[in-house]
C-alpha positions in Angstrom: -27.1 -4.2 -16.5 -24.5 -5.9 -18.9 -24.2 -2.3 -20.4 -23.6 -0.8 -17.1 -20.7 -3.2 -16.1 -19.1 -3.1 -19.4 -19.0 0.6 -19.4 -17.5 0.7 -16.2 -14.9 -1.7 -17.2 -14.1 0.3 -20.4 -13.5 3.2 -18.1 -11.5 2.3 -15.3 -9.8 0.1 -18.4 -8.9 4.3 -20.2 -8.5 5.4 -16.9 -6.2 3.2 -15.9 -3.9 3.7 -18.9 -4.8 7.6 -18.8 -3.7 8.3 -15.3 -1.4 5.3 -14.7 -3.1 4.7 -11.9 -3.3 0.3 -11.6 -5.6 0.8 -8.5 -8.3 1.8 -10.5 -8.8 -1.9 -12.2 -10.3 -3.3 -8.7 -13.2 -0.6 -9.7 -15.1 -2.8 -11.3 -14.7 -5.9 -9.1 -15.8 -3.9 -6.1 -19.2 -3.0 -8.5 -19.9 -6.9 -9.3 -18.9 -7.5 -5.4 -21.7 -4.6 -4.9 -24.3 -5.7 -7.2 -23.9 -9.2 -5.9 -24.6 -7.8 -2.0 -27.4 -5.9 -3.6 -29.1 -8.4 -5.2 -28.3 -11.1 -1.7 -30.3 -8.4 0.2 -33.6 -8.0 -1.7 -34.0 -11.4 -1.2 -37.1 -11.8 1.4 -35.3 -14.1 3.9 -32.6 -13.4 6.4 -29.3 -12.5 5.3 -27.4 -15.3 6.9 -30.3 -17.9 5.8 -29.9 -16.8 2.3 -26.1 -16.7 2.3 -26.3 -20.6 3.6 -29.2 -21.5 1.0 -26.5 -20.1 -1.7 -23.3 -21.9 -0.6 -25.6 -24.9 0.2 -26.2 -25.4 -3.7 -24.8 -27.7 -5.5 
């Protein structure tokens, strides 16, 4: 997965300098902002109990 986000980074990184588009460096915050709702919702529980469980931790 490390592999995935790194080549996404490398390209919107090209892109970015490519096009001269500076939008395109939020592209790979909205994939670990993605990955992180993925992952949040494969967990068994309810959403909003699991959400509270992982702000609760200390």
């Amino acid at each position: 997965m490390l592999f995935v986000f790194l080549a996404v980074t490398i390209g919107c990184l090209y892109a970015t300098f490519r096009y001269r588009k500076p939008w395109m460096l939020t592209i790979p915050f909205l994939t670990l902002f993605g990955y992180m709702i993925v992952q949040i919702v494969m967990v068994p529980l309810d959403f909003m109990e699991t959400v509270r469980f992982i702000f609760s931790l200390r």
